[in-house]
VEXTIKOL-87441 format. One record per residue (C-alpha): residue number from 1; residue in one letter; y, x, z. Coordinates in steps of 0.02 Angstrom, whole numbers, plus 50000, padded with zeros to 5 digits. Example, Ala and Ser with C-alpha at 12.3 -4.5 7.8 and 13.67 -1.06 7.14 Angstrom:
<pts>
<pt resi="1" resn="A" north="49775" east="50615" up="50390"/>
<pt resi="2" resn="S" north="49947" east="50684" up="50357"/>
</pts>
This chain:
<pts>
<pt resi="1" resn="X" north="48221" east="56811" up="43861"/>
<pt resi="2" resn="X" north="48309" east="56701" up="43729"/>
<pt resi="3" resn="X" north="48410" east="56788" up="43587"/>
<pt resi="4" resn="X" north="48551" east="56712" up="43470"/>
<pt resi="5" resn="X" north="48619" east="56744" up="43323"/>
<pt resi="6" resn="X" north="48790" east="56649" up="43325"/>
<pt resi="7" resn="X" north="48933" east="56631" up="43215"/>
<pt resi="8" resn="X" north="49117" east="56587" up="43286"/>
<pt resi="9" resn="X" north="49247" east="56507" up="43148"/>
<pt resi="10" resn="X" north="49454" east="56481" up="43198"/>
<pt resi="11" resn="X" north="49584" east="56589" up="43251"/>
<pt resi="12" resn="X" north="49469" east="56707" up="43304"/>
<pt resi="13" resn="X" north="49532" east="56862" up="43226"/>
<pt resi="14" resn="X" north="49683" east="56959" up="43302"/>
<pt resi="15" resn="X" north="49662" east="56887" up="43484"/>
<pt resi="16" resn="X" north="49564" east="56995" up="43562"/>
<pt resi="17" resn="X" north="49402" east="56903" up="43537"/>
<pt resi="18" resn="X" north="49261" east="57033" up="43531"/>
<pt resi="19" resn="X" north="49357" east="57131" up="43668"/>
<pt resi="20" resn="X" north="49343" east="56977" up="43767"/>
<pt resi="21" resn="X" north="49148" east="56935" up="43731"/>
<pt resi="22" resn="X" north="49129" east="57112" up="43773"/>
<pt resi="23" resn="X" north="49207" east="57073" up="43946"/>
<pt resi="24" resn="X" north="49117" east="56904" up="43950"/>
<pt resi="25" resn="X" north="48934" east="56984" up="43887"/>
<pt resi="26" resn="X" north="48925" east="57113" up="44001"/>
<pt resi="27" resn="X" north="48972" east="56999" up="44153"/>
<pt resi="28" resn="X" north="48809" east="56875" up="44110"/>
<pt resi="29" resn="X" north="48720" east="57034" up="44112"/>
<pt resi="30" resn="X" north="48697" east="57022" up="43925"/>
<pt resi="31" resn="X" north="48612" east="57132" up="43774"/>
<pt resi="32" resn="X" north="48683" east="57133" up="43621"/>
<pt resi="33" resn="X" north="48843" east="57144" up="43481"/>
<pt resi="34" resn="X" north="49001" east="57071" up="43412"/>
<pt resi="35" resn="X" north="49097" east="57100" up="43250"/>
<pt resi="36" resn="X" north="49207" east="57019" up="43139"/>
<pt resi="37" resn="X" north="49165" east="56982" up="42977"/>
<pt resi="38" resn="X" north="49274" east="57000" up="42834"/>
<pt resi="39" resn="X" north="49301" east="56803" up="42807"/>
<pt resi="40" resn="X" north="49374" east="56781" up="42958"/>
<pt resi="41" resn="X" north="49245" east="56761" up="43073"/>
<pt resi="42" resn="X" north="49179" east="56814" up="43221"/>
<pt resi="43" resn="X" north="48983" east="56853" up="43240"/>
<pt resi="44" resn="X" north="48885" east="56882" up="43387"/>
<pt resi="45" resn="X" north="48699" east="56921" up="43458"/>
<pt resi="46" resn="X" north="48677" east="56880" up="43617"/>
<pt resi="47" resn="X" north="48505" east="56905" up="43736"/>
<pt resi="48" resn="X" north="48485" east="56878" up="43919"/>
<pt resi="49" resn="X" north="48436" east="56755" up="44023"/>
<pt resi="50" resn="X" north="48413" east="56578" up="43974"/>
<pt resi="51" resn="X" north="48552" east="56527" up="44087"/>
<pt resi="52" resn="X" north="48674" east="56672" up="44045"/>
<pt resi="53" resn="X" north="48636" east="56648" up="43876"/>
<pt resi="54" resn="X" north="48695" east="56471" up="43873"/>
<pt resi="55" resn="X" north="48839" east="56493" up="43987"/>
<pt resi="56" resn="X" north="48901" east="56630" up="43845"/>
<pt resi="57" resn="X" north="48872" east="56523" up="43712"/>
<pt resi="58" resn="X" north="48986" east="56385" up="43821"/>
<pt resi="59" resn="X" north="49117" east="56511" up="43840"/>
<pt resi="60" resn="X" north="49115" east="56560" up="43639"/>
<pt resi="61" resn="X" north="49193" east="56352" up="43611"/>
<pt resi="62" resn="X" north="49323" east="56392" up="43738"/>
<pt resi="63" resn="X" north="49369" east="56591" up="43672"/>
<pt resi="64" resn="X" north="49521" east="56711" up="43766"/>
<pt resi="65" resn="X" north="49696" east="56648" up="43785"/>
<pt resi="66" resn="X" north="49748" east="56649" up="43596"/>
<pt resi="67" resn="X" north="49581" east="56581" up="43518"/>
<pt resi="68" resn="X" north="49593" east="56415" up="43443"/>
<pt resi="69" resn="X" north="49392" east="56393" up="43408"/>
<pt resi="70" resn="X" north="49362" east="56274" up="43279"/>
<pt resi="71" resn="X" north="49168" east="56278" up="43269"/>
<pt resi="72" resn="X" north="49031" east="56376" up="43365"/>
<pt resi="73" resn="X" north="48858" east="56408" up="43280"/>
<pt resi="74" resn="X" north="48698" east="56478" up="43371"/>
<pt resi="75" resn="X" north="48543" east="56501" up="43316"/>
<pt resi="76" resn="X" north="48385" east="56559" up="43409"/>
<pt resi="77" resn="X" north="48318" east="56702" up="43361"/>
<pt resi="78" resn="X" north="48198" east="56854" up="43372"/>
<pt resi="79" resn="X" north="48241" east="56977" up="43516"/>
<pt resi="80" resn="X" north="48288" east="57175" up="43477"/>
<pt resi="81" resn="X" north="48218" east="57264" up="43619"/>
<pt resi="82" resn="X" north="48296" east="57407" up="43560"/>
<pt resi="83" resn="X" north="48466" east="57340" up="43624"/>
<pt resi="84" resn="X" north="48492" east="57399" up="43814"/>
<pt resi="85" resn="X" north="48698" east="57367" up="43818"/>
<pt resi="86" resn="X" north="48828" east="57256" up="43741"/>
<pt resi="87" resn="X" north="48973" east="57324" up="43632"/>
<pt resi="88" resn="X" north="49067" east="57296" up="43480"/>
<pt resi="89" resn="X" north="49023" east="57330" up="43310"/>
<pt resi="90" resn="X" north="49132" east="57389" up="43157"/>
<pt resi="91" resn="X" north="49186" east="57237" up="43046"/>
<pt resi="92" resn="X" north="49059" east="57178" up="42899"/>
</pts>
């Protein structure tokens, strides 16, 4: 089970972004968080399959309606076991 940290820069803010990865996430069946961060962006950890992981990554470049993604960044990581849902996380 691959796990990704990932980092989302653009109009990401305001557009219902983590709403929508929540939406997203939870469709591919995947483990995990999203949060904005103070500077404007949006981050992520994702787990799941290696497909569904990759297919969420794919849909972070494209975003909901509103999004204008300017860069995507995903890193592979070390799983958290601990997590058994995805959901949104307070802003950092």
């Amino acid at each position: 089970m691959p796990a990704y940290h990932v980092l989302i820069t653009g109009k990401v803010q305001g557009v219902y972004y983590r709403k929508w990865t929540v939406a997203q996430a939870k469709h591919l069946e995947l483990t995990g968080w999203v949060r904005n961060l103070k500077d404007g962006r949006v981050e992520a950890f994702i787990q799941g399959s290696e497909i569904n992981t990759k297919e969420m990554i794919a849909q972070f470049h494209r975003g909901p309606k509103h999004a204008k993604v300017n860069d995507v960044k995903a890193i592979k990581t070390d799983k958290d076991l601990t997590l058994k849902h995805f959901r949104k996380r307070d802003t950092r």
